[in-house]
Jmol script that loads the backbone (N, CA, C; Angstrom):
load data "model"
ATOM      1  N   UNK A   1     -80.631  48.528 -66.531  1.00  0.00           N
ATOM      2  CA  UNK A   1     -79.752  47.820 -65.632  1.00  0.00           C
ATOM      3  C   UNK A   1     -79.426  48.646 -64.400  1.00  0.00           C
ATOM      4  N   UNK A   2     -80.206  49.698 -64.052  1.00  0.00           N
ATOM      5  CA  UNK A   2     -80.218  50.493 -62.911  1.00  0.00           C
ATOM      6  C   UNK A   2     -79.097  51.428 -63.021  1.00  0.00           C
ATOM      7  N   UNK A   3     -78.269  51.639 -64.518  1.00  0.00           N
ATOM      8  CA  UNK A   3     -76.992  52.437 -65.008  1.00  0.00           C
ATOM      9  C   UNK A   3     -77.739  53.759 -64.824  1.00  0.00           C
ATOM     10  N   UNK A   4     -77.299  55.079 -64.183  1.00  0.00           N
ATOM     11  CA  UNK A   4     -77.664  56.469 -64.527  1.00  0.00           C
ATOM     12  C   UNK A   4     -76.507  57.179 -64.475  1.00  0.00           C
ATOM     13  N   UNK A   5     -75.655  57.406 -65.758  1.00  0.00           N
ATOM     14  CA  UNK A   5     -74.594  57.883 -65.884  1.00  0.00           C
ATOM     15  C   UNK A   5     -74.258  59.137 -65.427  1.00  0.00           C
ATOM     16  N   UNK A   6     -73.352  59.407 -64.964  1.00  0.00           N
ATOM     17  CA  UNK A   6     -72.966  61.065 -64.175  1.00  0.00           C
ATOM     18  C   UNK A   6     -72.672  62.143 -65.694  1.00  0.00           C
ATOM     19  N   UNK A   7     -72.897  63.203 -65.944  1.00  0.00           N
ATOM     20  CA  UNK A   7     -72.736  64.086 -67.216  1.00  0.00           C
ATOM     21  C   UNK A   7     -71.679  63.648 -67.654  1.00  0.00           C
ATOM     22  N   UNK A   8     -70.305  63.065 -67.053  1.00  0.00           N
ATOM     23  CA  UNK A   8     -68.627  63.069 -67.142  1.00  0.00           C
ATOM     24  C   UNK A   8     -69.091  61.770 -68.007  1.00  0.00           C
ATOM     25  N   UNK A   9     -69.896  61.109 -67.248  1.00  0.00           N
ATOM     26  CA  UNK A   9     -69.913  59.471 -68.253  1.00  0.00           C
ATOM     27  C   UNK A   9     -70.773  59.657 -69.220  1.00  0.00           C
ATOM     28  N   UNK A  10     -71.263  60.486 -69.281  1.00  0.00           N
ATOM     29  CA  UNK A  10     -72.420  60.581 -70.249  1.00  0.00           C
ATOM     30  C   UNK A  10     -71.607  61.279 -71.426  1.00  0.00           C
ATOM     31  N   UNK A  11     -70.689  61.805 -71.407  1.00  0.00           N
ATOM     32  CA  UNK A  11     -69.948  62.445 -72.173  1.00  0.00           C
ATOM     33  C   UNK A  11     -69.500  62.121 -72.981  1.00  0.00           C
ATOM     34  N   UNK A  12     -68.381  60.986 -72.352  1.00  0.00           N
ATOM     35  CA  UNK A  12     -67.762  59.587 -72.907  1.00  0.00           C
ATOM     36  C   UNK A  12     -69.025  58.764 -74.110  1.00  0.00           C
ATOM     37  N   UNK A  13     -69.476  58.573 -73.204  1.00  0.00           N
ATOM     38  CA  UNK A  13     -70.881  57.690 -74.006  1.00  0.00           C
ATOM     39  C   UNK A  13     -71.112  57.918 -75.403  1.00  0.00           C
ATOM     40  N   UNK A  14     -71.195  58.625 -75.007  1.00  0.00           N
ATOM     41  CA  UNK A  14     -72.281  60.097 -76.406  1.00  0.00           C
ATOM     42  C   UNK A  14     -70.926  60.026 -77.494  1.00  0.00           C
ATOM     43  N   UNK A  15     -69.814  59.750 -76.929  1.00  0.00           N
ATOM     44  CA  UNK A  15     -68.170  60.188 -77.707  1.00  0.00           C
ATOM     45  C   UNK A  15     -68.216  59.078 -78.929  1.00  0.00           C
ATOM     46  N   UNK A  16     -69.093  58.830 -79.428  1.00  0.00           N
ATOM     47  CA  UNK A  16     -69.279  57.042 -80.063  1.00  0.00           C
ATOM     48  C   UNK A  16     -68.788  57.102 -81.717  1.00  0.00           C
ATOM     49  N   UNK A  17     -68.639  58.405 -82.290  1.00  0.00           N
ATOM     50  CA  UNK A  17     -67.916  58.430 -83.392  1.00  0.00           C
ATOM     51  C   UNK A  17     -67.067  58.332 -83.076  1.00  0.00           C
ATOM     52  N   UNK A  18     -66.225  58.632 -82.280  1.00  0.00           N
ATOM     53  CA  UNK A  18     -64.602  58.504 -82.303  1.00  0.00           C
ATOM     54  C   UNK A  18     -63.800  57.385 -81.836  1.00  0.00           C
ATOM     55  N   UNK A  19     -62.448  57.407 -82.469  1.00  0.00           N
ATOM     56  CA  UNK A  19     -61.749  55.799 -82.024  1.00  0.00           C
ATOM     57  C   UNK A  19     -61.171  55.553 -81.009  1.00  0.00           C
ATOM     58  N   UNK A  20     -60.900  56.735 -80.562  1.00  0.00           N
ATOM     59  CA  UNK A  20     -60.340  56.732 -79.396  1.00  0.00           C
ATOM     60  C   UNK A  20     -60.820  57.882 -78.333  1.00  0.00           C
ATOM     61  N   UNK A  21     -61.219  57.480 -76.952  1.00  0.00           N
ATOM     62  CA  UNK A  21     -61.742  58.399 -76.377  1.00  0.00           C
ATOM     63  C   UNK A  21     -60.874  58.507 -74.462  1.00  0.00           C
ATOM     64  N   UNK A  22     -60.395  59.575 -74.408  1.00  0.00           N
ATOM     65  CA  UNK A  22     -59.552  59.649 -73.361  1.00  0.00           C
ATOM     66  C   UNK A  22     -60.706  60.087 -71.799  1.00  0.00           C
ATOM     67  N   UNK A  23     -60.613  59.495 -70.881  1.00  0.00           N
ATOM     68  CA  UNK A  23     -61.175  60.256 -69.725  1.00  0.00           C
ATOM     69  C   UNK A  23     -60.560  60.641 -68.911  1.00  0.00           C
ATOM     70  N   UNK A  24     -60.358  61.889 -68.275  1.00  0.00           N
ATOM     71  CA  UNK A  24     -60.231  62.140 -67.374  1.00  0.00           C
ATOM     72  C   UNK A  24     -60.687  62.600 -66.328  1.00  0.00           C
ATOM     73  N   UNK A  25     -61.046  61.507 -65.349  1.00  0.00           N
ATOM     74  CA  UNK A  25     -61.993  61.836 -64.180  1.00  0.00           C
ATOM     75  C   UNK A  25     -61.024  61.558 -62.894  1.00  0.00           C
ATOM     76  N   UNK A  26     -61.107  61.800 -62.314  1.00  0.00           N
ATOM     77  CA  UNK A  26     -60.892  61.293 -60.642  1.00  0.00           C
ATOM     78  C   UNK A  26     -60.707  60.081 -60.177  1.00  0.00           C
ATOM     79  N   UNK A  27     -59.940  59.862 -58.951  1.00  0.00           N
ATOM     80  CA  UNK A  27     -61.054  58.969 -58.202  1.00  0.00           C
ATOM     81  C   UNK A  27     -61.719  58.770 -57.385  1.00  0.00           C
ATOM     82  N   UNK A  28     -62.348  57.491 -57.809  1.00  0.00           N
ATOM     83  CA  UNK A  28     -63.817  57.029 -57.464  1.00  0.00           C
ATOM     84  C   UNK A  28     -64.909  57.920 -58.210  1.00  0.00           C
ATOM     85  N   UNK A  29     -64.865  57.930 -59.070  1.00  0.00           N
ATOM     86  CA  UNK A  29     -65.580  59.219 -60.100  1.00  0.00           C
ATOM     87  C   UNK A  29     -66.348  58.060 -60.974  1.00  0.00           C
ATOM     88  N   UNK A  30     -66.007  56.750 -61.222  1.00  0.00           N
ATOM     89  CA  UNK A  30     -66.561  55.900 -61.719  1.00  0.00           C
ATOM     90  C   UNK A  30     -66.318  54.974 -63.434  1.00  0.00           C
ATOM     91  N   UNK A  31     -64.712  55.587 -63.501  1.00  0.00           N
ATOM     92  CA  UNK A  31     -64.583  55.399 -64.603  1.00  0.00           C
ATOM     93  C   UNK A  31     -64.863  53.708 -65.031  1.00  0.00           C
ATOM     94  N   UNK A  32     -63.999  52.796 -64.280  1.00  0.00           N
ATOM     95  CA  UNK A  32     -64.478  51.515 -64.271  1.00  0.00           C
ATOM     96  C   UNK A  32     -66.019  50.995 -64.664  1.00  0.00           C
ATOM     97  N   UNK A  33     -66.815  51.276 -63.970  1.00  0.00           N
ATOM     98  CA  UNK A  33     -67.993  50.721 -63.904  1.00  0.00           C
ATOM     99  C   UNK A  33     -68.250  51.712 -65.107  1.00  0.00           C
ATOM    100  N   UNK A  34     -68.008  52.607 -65.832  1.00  0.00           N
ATOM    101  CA  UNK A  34     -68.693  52.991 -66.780  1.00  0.00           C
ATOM    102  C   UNK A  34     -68.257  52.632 -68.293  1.00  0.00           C
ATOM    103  N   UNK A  35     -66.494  52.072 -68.126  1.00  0.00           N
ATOM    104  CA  UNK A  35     -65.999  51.204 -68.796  1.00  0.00           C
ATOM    105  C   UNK A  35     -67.088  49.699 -69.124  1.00  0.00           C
ATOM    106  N   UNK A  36     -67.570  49.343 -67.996  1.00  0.00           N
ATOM    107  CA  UNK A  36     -68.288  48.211 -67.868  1.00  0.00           C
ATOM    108  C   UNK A  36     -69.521  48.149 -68.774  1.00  0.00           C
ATOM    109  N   UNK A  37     -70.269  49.380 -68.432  1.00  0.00           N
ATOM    110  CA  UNK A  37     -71.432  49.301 -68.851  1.00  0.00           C
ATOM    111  C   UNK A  37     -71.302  49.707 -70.699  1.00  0.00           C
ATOM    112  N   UNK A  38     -69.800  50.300 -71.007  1.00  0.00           N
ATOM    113  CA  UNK A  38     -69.957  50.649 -72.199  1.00  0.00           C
ATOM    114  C   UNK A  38     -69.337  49.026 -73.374  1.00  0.00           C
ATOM    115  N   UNK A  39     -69.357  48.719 -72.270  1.00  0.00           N
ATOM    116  CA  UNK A  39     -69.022  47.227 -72.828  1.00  0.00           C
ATOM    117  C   UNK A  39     -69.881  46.598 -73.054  1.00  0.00           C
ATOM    118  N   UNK A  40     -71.078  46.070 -72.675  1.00  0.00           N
ATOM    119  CA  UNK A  40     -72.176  45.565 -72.131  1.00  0.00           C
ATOM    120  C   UNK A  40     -72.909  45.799 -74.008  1.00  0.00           C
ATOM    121  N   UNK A  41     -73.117  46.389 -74.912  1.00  0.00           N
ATOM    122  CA  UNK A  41     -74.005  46.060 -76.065  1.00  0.00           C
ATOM    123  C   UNK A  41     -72.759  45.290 -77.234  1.00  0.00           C
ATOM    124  N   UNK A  42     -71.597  45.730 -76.885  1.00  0.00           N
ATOM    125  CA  UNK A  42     -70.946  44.867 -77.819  1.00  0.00           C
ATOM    126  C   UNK A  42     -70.891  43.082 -77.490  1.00  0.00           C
ATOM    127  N   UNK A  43     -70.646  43.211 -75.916  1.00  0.00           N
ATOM    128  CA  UNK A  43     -70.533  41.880 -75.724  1.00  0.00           C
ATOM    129  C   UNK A  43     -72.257  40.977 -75.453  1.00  0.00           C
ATOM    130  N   UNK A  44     -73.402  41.792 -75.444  1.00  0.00           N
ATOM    131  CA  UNK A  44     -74.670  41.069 -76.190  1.00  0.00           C
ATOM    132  C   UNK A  44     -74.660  40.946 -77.705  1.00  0.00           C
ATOM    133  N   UNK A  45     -73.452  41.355 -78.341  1.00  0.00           N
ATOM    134  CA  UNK A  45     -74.393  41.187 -79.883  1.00  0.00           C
ATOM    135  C   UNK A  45     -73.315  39.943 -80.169  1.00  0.00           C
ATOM    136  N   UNK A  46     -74.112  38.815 -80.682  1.00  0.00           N
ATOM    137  CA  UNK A  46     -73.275  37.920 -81.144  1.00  0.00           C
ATOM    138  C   UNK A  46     -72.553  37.845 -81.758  1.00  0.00           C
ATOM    139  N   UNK A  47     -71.507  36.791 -81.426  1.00  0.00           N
ATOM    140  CA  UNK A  47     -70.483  36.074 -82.088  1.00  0.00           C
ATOM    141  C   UNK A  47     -69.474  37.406 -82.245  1.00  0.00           C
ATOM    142  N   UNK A  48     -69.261  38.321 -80.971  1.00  0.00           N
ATOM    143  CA  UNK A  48     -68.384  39.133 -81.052  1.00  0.00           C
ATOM    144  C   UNK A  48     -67.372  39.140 -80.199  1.00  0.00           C
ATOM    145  N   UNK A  49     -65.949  39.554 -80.681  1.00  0.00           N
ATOM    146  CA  UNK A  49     -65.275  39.231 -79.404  1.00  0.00           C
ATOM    147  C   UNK A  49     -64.136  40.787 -79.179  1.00  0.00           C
ATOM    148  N   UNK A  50     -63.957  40.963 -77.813  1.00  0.00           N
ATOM    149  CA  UNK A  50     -63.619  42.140 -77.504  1.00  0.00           C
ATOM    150  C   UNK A  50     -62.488  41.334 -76.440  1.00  0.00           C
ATOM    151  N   UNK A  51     -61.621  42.963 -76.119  1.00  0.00           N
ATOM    152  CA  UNK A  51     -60.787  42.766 -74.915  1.00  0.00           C
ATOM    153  C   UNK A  51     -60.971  44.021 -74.074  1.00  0.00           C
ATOM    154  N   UNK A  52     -60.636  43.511 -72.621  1.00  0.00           N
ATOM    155  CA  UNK A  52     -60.439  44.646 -71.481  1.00  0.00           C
ATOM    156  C   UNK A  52     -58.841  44.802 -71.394  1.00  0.00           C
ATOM    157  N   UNK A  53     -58.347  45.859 -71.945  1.00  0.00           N
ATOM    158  CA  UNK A  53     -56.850  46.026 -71.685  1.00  0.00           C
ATOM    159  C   UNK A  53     -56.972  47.152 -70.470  1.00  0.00           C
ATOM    160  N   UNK A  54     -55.651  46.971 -69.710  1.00  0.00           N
ATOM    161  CA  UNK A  54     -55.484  47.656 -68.187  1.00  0.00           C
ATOM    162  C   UNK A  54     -54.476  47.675 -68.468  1.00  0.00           C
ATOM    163  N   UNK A  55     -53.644  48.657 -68.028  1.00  0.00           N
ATOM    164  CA  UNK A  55     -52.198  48.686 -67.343  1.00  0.00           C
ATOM    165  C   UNK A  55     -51.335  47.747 -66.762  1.00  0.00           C
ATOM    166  N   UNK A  56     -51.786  46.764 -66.087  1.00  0.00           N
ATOM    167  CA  UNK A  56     -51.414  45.913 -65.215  1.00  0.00           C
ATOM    168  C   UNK A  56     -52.933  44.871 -65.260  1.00  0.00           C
ATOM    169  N   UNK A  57     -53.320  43.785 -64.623  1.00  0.00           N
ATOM    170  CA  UNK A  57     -54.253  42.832 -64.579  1.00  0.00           C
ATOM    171  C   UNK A  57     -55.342  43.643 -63.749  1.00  0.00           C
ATOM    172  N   UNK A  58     -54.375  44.023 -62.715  1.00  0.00           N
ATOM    173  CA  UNK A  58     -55.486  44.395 -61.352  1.00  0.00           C
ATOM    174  C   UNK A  58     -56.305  45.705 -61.852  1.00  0.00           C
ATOM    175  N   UNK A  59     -56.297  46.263 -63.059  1.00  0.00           N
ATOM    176  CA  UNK A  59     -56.143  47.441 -63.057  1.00  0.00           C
ATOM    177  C   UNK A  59     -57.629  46.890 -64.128  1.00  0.00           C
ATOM    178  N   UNK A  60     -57.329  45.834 -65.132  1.00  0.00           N
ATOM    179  CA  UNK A  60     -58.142  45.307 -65.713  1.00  0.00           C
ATOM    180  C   UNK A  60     -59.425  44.677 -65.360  1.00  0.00           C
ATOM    181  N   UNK A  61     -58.947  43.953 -64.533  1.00  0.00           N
ATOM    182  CA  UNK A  61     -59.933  42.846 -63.130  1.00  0.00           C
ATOM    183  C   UNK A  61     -61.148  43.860 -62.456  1.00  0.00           C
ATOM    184  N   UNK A  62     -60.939  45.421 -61.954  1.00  0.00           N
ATOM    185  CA  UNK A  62     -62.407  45.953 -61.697  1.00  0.00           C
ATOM    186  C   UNK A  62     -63.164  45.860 -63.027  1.00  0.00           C
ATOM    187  N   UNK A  63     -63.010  46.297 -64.051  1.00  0.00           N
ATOM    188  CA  UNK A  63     -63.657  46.524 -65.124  1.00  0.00           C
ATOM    189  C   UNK A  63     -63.982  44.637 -65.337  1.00  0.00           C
ATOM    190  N   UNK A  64     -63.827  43.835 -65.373  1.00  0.00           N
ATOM    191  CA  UNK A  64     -64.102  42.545 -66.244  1.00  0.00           C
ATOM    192  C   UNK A  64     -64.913  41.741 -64.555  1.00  0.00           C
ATOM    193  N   UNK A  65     -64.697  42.416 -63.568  1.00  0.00           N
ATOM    194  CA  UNK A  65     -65.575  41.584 -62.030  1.00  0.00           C
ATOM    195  C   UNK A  65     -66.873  42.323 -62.405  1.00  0.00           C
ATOM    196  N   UNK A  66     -67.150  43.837 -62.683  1.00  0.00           N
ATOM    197  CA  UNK A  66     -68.146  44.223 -63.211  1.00  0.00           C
ATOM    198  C   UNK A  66     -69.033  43.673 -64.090  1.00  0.00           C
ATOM    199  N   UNK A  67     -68.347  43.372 -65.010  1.00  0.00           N
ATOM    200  CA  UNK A  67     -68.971  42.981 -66.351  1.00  0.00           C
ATOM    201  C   UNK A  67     -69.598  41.743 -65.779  1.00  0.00           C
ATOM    202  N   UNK A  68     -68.302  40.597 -65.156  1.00  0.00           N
ATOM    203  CA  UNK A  68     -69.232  39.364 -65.241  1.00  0.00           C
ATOM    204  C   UNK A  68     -70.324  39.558 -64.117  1.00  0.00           C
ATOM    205  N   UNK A  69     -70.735  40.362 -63.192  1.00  0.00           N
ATOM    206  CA  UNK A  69     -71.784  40.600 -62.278  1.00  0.00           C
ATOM    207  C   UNK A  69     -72.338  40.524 -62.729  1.00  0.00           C
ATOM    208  N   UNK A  70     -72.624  41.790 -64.064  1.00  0.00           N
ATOM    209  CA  UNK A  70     -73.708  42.327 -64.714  1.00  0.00           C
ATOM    210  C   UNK A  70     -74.829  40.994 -65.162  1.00  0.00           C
ATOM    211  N   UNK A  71     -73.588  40.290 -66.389  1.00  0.00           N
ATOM    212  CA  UNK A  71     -74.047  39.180 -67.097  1.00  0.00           C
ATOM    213  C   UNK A  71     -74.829  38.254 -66.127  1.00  0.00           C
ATOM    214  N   UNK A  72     -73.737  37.489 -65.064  1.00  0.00           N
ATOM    215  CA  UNK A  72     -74.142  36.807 -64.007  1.00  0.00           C
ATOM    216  C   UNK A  72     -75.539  37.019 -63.179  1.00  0.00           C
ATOM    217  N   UNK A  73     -75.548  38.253 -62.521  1.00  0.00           N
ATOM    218  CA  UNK A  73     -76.393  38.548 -61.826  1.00  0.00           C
ATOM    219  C   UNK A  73     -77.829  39.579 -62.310  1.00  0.00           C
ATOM    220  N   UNK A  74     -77.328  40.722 -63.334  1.00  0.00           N
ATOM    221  CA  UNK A  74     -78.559  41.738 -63.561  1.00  0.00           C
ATOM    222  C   UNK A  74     -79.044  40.913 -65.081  1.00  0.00           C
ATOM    223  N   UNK A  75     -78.046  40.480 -65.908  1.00  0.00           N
ATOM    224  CA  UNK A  75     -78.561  39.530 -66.685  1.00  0.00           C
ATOM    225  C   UNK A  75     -79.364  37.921 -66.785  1.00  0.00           C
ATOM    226  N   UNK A  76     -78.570  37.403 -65.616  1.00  0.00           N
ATOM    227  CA  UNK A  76     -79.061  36.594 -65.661  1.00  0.00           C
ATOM    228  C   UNK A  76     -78.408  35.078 -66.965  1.00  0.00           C
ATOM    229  N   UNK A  77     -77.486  35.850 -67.398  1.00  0.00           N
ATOM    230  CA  UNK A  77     -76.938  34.975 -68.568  1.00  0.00           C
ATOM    231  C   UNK A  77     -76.343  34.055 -68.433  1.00  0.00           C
ATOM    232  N   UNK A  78     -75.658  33.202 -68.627  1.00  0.00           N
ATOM    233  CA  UNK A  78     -74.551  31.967 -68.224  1.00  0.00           C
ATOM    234  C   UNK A  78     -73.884  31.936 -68.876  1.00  0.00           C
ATOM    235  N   UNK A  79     -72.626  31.931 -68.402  1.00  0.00           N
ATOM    236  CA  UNK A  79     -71.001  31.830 -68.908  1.00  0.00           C
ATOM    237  C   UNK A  79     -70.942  29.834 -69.525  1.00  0.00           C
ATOM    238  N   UNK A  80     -70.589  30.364 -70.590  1.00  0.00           N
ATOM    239  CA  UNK A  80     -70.286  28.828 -71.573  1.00  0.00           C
ATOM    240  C   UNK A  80     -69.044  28.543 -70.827  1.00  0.00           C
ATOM    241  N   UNK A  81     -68.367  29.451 -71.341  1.00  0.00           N
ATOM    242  CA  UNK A  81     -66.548  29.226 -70.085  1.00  0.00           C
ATOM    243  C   UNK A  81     -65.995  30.080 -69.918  1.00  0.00           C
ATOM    244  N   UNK A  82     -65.257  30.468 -69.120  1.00  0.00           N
ATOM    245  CA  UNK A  82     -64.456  31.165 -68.705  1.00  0.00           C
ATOM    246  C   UNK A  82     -63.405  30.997 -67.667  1.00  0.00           C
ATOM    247  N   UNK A  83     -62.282  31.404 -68.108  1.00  0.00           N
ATOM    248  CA  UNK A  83     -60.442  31.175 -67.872  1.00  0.00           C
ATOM    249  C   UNK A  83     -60.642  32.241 -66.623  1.00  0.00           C
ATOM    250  N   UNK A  84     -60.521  31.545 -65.669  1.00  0.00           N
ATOM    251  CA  UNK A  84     -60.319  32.207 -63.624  1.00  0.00           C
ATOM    252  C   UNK A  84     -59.197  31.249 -62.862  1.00  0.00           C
ATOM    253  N   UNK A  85     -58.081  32.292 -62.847  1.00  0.00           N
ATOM    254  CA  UNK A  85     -56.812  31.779 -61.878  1.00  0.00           C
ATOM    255  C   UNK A  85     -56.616  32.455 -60.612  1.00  0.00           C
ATOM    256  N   UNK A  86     -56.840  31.708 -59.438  1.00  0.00           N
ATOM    257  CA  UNK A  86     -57.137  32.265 -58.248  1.00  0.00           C
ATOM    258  C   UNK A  86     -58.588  33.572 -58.127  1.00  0.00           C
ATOM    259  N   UNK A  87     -59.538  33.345 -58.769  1.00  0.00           N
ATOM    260  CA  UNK A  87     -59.947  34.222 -58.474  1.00  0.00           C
ATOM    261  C   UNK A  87     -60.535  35.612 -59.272  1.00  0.00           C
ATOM    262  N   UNK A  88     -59.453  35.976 -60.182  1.00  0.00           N
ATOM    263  CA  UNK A  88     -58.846  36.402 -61.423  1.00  0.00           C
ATOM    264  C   UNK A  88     -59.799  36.046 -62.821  1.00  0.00           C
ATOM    265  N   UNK A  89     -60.260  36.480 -63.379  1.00  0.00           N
ATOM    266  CA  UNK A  89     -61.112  36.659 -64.473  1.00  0.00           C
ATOM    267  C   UNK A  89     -60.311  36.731 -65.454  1.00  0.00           C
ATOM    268  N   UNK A  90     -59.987  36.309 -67.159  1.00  0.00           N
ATOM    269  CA  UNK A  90     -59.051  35.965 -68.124  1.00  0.00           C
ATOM    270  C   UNK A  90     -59.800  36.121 -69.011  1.00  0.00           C
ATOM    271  N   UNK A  91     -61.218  35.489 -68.931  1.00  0.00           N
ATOM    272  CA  UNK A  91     -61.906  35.706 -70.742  1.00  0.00           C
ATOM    273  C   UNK A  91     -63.430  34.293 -69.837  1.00  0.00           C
ATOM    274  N   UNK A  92     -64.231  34.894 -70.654  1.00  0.00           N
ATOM    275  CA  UNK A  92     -65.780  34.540 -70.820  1.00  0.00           C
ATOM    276  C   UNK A  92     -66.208  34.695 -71.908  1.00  0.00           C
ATOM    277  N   UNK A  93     -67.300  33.675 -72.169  1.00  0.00           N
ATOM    278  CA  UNK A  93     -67.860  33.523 -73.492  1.00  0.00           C
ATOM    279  C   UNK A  93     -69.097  33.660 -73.108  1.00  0.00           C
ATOM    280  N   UNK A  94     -70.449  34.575 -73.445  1.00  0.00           N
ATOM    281  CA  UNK A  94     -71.491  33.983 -73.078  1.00  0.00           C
ATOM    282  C   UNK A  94     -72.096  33.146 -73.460  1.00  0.00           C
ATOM    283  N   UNK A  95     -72.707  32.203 -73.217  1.00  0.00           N
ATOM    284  CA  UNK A  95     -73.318  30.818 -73.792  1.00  0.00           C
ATOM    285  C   UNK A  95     -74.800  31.172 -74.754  1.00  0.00           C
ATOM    286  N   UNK A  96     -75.060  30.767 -75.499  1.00  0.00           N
ATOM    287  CA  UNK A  96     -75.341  31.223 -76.628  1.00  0.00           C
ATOM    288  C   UNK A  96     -75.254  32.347 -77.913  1.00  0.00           C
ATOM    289  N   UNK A  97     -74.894  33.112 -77.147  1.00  0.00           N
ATOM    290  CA  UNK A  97     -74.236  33.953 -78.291  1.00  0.00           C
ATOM    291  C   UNK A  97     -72.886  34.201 -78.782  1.00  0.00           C
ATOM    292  N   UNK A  98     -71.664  32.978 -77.827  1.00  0.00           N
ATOM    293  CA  UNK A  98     -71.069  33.354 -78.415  1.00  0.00           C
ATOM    294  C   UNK A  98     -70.296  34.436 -78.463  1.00  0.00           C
ATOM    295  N   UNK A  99     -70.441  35.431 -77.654  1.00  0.00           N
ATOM    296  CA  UNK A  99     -69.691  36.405 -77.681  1.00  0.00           C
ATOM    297  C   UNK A  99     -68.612  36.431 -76.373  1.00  0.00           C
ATOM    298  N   UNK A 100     -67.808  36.662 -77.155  1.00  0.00           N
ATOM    299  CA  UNK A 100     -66.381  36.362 -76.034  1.00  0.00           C
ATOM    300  C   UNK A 100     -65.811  37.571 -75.122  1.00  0.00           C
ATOM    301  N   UNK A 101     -65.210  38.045 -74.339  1.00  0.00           N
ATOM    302  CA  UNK A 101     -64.675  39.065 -73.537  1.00  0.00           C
ATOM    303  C   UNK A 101     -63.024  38.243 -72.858  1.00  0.00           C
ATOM    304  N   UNK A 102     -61.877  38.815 -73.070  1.00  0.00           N
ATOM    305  CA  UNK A 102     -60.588  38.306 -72.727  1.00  0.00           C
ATOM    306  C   UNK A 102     -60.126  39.752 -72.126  1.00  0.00           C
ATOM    307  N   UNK A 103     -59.593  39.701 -70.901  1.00  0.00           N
ATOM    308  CA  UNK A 103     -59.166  40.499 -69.710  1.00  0.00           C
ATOM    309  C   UNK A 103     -57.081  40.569 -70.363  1.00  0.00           C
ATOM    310  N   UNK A 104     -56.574  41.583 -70.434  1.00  0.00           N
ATOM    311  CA  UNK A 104     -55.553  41.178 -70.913  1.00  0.00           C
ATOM    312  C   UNK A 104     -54.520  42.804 -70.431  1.00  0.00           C
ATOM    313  N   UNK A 105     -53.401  42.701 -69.954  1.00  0.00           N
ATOM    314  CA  UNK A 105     -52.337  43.917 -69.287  1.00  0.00           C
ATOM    315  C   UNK A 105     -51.600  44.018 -70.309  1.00  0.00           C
ATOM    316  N   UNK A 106     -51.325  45.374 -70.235  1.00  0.00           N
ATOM    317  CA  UNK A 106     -50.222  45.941 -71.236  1.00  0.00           C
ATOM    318  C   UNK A 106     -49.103  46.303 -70.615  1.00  0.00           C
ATOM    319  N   UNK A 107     -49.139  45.166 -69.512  1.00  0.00           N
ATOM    320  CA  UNK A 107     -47.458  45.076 -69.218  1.00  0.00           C
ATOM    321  C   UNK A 107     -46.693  44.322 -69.783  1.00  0.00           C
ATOM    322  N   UNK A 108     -47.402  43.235 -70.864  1.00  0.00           N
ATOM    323  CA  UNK A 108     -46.865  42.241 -71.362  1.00  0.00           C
ATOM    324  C   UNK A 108     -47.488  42.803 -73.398  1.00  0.00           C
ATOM    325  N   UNK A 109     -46.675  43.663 -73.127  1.00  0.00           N
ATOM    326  CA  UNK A 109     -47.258  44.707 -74.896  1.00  0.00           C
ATOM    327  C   UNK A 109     -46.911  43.461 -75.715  1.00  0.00           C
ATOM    328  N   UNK A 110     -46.206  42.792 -75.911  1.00  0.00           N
ATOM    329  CA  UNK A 110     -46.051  41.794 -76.991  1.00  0.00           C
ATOM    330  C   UNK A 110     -47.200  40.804 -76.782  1.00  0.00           C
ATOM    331  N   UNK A 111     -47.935  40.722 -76.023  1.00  0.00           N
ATOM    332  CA  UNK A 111     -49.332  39.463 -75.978  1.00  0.00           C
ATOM    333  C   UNK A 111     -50.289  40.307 -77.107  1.00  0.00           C
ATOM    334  N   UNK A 112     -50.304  41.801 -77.140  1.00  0.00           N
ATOM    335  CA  UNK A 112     -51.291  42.229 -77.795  1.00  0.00           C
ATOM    336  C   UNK A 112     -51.144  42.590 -79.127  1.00  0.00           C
ATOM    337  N   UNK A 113     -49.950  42.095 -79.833  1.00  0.00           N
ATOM    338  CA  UNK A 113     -49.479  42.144 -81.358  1.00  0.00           C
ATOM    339  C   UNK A 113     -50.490  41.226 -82.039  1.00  0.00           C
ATOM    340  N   UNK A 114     -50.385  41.155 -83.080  1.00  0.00           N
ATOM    341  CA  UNK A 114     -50.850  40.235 -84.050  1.00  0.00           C
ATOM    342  C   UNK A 114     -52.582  39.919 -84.123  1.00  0.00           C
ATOM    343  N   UNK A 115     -53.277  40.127 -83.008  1.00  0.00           N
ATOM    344  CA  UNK A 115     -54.992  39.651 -82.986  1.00  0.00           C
ATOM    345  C   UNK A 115     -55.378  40.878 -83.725  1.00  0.00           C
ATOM    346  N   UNK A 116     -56.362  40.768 -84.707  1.00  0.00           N
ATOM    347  CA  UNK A 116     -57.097  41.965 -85.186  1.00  0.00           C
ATOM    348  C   UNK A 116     -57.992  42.392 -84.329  1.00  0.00           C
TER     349      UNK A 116
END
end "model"
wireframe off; spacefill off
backbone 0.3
color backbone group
């Protein structure tokens, strides 16, 4: 997908036993788009469903405008549906597999109780 990760992302990457993995890079260092791309095999394998949590929406929204490019444009895939208010990206399903992606801020910590 024309991805050539910088050592910093490659780092992260490689980090795949663990549950939790912290970065600290810069900015414009690329954390977003590498958020994106590490998204990208869960949300091809079917009937799986994930979330992009951010700080705030806007914070969420680079990481999930990425993603749907990817799908959209380097994939080539088609969105079954997906929830867009003004603009704003909320959740996509890709159409046949089924696999879902929901954009969601942890300014509102009680939305993210209860979903496994």
């Amino acid at each position: 997908m024309g991805y050539t990760p910088t050592p910093q992302q490659l780092h992260v990457h490689n980090a795949d036993n663990f549950r939790f993995r912290v970065c600290f890079m810069g900015r414009r260092s690329g954390k977003s788009y590498m958020a994106a791309h590490e998204i990208m095999p869960w949300l091809l394998t079917p009937k799986t469903r994930g979330w992009i949590v951010g700080p705030n929406y806007a914070l969420a929204q680079k990481i999930a405008r990425e993603v749907k490019r990817m799908v959209m444009q380097q994939l080539q895939l088609p969105l079954e549906t997906k929830k867009e208010i003004n603009g704003e990206l909320y959740s996509m399903k890709i159409a046949g597999l089924g696999s879902e992606l929901v954009v969601k801020s942890a300014d509102a910590a009680d939305s993210l109780i209860g979903e496994g």
